[in-house]
C-alpha positions in Angstrom: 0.0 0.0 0.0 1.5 3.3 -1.0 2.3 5.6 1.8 0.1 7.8 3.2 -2.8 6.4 1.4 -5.6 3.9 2.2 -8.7 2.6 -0.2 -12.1 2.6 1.6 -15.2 1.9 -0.7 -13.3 1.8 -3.8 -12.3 5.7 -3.0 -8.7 6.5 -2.0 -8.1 8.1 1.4 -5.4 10.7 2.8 -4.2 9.1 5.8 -1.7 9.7 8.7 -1.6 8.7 12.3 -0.8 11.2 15.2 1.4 11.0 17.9 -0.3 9.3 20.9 0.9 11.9 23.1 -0.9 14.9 21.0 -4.3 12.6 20.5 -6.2 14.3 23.0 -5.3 17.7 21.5 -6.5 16.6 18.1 -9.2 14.5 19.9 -8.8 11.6 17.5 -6.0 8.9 16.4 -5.7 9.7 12.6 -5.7 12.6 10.0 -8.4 10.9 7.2 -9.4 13.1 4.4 -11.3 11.3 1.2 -9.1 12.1 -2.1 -12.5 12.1 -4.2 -10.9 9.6 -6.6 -10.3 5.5 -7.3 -7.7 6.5 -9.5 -4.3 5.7 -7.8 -2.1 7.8 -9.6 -4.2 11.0 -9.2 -4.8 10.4 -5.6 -1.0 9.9 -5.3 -0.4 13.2 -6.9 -2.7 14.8 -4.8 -1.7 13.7 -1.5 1.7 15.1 -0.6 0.4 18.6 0.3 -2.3 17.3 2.4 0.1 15.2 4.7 2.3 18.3 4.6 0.0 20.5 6.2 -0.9 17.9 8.7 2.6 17.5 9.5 2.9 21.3 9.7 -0.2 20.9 12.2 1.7 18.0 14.5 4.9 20.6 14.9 2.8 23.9 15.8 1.0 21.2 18.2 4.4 20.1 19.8 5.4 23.5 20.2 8.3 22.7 17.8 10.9 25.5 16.7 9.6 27.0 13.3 12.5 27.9 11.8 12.0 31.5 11.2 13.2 34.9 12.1 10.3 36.2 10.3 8.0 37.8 13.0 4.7 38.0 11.2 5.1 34.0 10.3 6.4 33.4 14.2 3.2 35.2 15.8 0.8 33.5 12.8 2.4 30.2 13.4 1.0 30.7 17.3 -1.9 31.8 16.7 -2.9 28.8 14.5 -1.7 26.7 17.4 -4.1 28.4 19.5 -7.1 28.5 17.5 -6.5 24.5 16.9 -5.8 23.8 20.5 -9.5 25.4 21.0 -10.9 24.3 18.1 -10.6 20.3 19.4 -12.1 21.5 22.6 -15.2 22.7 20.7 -15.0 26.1 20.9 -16.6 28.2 18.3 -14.5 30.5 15.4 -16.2 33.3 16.3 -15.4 32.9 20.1 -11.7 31.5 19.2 -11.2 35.5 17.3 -12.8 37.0 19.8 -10.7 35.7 22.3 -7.4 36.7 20.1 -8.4 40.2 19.3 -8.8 41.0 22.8 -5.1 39.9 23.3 -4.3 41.9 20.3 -6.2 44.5 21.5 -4.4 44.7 24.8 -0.6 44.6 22.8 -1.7 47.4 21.1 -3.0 49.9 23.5 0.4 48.9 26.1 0.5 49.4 30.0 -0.2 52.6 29.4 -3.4 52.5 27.1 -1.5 54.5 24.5 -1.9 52.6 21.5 1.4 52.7 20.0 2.1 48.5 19.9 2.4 46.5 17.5 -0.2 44.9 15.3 1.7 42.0 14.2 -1.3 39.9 15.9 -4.1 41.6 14.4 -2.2 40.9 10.9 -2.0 37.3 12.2 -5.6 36.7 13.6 -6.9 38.2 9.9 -5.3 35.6 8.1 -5.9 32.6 10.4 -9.5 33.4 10.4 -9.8 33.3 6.6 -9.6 37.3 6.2 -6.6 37.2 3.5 -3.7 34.5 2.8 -0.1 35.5 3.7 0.9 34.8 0.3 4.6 33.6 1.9 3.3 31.5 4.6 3.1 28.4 2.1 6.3 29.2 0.0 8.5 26.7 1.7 5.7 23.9 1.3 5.0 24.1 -2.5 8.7 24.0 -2.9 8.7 20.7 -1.0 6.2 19.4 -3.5 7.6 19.9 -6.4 10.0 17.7 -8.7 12.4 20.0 -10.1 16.1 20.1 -10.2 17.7 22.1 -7.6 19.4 25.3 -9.7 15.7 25.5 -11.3 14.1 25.6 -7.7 16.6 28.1 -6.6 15.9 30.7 -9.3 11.8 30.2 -9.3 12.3 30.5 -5.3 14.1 34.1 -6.1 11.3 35.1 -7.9 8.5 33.8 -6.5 9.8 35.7 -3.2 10.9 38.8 -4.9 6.6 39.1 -6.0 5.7 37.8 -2.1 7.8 40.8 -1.2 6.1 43.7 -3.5 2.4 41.7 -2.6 2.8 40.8 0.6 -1.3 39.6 0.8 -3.1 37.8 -1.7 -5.5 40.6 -2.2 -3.1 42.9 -2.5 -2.1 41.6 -6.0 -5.0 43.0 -8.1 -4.7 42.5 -12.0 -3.9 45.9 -12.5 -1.2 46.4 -9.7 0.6 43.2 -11.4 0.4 44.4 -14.9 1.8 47.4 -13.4 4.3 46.0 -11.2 5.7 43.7 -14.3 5.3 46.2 -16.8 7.2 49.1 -15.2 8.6 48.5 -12.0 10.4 45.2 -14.0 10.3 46.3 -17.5 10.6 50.0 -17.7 12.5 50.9 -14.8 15.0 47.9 -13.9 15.0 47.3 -17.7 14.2 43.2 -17.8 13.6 41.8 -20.9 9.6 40.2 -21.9 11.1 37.0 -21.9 13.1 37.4 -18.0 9.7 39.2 -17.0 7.7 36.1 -17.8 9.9 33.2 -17.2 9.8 35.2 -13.4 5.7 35.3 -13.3 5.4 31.5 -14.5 6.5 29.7 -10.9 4.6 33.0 -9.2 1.5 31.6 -11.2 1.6 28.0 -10.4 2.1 28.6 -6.6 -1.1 30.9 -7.0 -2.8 27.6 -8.6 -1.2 25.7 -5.6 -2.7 28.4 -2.8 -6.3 27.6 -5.0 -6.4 24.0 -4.7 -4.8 23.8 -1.5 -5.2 26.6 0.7 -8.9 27.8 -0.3 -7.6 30.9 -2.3 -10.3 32.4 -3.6 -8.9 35.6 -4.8 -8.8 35.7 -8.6 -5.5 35.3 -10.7 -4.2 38.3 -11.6 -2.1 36.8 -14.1 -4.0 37.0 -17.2 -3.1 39.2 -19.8 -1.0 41.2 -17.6 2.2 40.8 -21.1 1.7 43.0 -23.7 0.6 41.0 -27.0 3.7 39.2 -28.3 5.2 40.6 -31.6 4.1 38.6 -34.9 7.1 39.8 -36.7 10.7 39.6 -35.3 12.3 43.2 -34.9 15.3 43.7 -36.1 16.9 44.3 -32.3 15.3 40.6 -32.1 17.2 39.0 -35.2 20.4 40.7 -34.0 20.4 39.2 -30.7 19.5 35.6 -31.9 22.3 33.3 -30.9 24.6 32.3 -33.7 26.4 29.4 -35.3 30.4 28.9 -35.6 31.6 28.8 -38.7 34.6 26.9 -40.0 37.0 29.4 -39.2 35.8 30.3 -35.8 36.3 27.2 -34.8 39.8 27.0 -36.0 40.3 30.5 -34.4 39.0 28.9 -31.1 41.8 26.3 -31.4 44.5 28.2 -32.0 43.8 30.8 -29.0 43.3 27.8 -26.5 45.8 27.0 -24.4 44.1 25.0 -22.0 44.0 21.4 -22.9 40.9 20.4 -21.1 39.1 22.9 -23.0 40.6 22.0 -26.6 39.0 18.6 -25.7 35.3 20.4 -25.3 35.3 22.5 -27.5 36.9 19.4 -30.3 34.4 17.2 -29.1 31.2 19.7 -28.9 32.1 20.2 -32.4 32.3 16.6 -33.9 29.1 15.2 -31.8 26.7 18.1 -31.7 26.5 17.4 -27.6 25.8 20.0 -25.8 28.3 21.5 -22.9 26.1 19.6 -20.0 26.3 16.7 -22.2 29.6 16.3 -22.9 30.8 17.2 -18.9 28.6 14.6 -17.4 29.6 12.1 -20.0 30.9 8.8 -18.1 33.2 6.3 -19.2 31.1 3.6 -19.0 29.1 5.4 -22.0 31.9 5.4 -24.2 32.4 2.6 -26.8 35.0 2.6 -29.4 33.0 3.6 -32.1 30.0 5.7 -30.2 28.9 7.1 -27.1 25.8 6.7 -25.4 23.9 10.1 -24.3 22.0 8.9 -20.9 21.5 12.1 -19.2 19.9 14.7 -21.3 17.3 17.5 -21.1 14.6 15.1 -22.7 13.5 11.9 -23.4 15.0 12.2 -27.1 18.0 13.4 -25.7 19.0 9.9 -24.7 21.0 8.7 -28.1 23.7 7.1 -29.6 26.1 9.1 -31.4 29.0 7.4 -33.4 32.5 9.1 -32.9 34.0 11.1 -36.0 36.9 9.7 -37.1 38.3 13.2 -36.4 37.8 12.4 -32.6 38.4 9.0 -32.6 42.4 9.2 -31.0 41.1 12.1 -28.6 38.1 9.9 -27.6 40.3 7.2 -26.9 43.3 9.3 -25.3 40.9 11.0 -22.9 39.3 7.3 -21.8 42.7 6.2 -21.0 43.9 9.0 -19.0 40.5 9.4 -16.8 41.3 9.4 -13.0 37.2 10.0 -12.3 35.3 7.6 -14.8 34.5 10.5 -16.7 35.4 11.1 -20.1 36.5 14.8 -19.9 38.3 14.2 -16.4 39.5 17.0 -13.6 36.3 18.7 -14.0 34.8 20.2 -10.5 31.2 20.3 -9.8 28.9 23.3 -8.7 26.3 23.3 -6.0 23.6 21.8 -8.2 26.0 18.8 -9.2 26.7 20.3 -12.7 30.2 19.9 -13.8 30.2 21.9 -16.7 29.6 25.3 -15.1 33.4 26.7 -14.0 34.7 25.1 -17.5 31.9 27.1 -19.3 32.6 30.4 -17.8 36.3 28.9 -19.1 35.0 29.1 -22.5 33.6 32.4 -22.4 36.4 34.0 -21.4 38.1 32.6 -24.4 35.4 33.1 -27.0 35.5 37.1 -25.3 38.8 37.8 -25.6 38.6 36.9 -29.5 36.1 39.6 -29.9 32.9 37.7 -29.9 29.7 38.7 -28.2 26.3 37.2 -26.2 25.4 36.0 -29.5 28.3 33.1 -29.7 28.3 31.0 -26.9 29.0 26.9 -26.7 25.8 26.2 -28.3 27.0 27.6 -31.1 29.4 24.8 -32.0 26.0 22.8 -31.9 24.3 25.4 -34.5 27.0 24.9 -36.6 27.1 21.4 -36.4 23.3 21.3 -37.3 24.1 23.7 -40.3 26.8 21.3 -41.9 24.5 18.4 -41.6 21.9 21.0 -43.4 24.1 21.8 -46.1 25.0 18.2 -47.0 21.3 17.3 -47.2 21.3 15.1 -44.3 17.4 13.8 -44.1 15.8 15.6 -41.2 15.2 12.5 -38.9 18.6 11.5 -39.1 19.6 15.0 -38.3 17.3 14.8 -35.1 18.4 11.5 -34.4 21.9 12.7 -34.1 21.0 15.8 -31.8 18.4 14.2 -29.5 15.2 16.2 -30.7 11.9 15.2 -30.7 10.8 13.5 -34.3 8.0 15.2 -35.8 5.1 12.5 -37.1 3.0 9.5 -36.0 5.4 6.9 -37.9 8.9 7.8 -37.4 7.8 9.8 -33.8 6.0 6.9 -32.0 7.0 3.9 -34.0 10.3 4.1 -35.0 13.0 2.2 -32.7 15.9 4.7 -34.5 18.3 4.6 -37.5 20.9 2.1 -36.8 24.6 3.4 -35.9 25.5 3.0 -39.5 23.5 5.1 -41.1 24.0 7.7 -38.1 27.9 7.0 -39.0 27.0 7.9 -42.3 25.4 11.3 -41.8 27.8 12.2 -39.0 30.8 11.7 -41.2 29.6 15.1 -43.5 30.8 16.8 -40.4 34.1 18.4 -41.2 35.8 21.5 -39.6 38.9 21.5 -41.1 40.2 24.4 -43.4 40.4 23.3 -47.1 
């Protein structure tokens, strides 16, 4: 039986038992909430937020630590403890508030009646009471739901606080305080980009969907059509800025301005398999063969491929397997805090690619741009071409049924691949 879960009546059930000693605080053994579904997969999906808020519960009941410095989330944090504590006793909302406002009430007038105190509490009682949602209160919990690599939740978790910051409450983010807040305070004055300005609102969006389904928001998004209409025709800012393929002779100029070995290597072998940086740094040994490599850890699902070796690369392939002291192909490398060893030898590579004169538009991926424009230009069919570069094949027949073109026809193709000067 899966964790957490338990089918009653062919309907699955939230489930998770409480600790004996907090039982008569609850005043019952178990958390049970019905799921609404027979389907196991949805109600598996649907569960982990539910046991996290009951585990939240337990804490606040054993008076645990919270873990923050923030005041506001301290006091509401208490104040949920108490309303729950009285809540299993019977007690009535409406007494339970008016029980808390008198304590806030008294904080706020002082010894001396003067009503200068805080009003952290009253800001606390609102919320716990239903009045608004602390838009940040839940931040650290939808995180710990989510599947998604760590650099990825690190940067959404920037942004998402950054908009929790400017709208603190959920009814504080109106439609038209958004669109204004994006629009101007992001895009006129601090100059971000559309594309920065939406990639920030999209996790900022799906916690708002998480605070609906979860949390009884029922404040309306304020998300739609907060952009302005995207642009039908490319500007010519647009075109300029687009990334770039290396040519031929940039690639040579690359060479013969590197004088560190580890990044000949890369930037050789980024240009003979396509790979891209990530690729080609997390590329183990035990996915090298002498006539291919096997790509097991890529972006997608079609990233995972088989990609012959160039005869071009074929002695620094087999140099770099025998001198590995790591069981990596490209060996030394350090990783970064995510686990991605390809980050201090990129920053390697752009200092090179920089001091030859070349801009934001050049950047590794460019050696994969020009390796997709070589294949191009010696009529490669386009499957093969996707084959060889792990994209998704458009079409029912080669798409879904197709098992792949076998390693000599990929040889085949690969083998129009030439960056030598002629």
């Amino acid at each position: 039986m899966p964790k957490y879960l338990q089918r009653r009546r062919r309907k699955w059930y939230a489930i998770l038992e409480i600790p004996k000693a907090l039982r008569d605080h609850f005043g019952k053994p178990r958390f049970v909430m019905s799921l609404q579904t027979d389907s196991q997969t949805v109600a598996e999906n649907k569960v982990p937020p539910i046991i996290l808020e009951w585990k939240k519960q337990i804490s606040i009941a054993k008076d645990l630590e919270i873990g923050s410095d923030d005041e506001l989330l301290a006091t509401l944090a208490l104040a949920r403890q108490d309303a729950q504590r009285h809540r299993s006793k019977g007690v009535p909302d409406h007494e339970i508030r008016m029980a808390q406002e008198e304590v806030a009430i008294g904080e706020y007038l002082g010894d001396k009646n003067e009503g200068d105190g805080p009003t952290t509490l009253f800001d606390a009682i609102s919320v716990v009471h239903g009045d608004d949602v602390l838009l940040r209160e839940y931040v650290d919990e939808f995180f710990a739901s989510r599947d998604v690599a760590p650099k990825t939740a690190d940067m959404q978790r920037r942004d998402l606080m950054l908009f929790v910051k400017q709208f603190p409450y959920a009814s504080d983010a109106t439609r038209v305080s958004v669109r204004e807040w994006v629009n101007v305070t992001l895009g006129t004055e601090q100059g971000l980009s559309l594309a920065t300005r939406r990639r920030m609102i999209s996790p900022v969006s799906v916690y708002w969907d998480y605070l609906e389904n979860n949390k009884g928001l029922t404040v309306p998004s304020p998300f739609t059509k907060i952009f302005p209409p995207k642009q039908k025709k490319r500007t010519k800012a647009t075109i300029q800025a687009q990334r770039k393929s290396f040519r031929v002779q940039d690639y040579q100029k690359l060479l013969g301005a590197c004088e560190d070995d580890t990044l000949r290597d890369l930037i050789t072998l980024g240009a003979y398999t396509g790979c891209r940086i990530e690729e080609l740094c997390s590329l183990k040994l035990t996915d090298v063969y002498n006539d291919k490599v096997e790509i097991v850890d890529a972006k997608t699902e079609a990233g995972w491929r088989t990609i012959p070796i160039h005869p071009h690369i074929a002695q620094t392939a087999a140099r770099l397997v025998d001198s590995s002291t790591d069981g990596y192909l490209l060996s030394g490398l350090t990783f970064n805090q995510y686990g991605d060893r390809s980050n201090a030898i990129g920053k390697r590579f752009g200092r090179l690619k920089a001091s030859l004169g070349y801009g934001s538009d050049h950047v590794f991926h460019s050696l994969r741009k020009g390796f997709a424009t070589q294949l191009e230009n010696a009529t490669i069919p386009v499957t093969v071409v996707a084959r060889l570069m792990g994209h998704e094949i458009e079409g029912q027949t080669f798409g879904n049924y197709s098992d792949g073109l076998a390693l000599q026809g990929l040889r085949d193709a690969i083998n129009h691949v030439d960056w030598s000067l002629h």
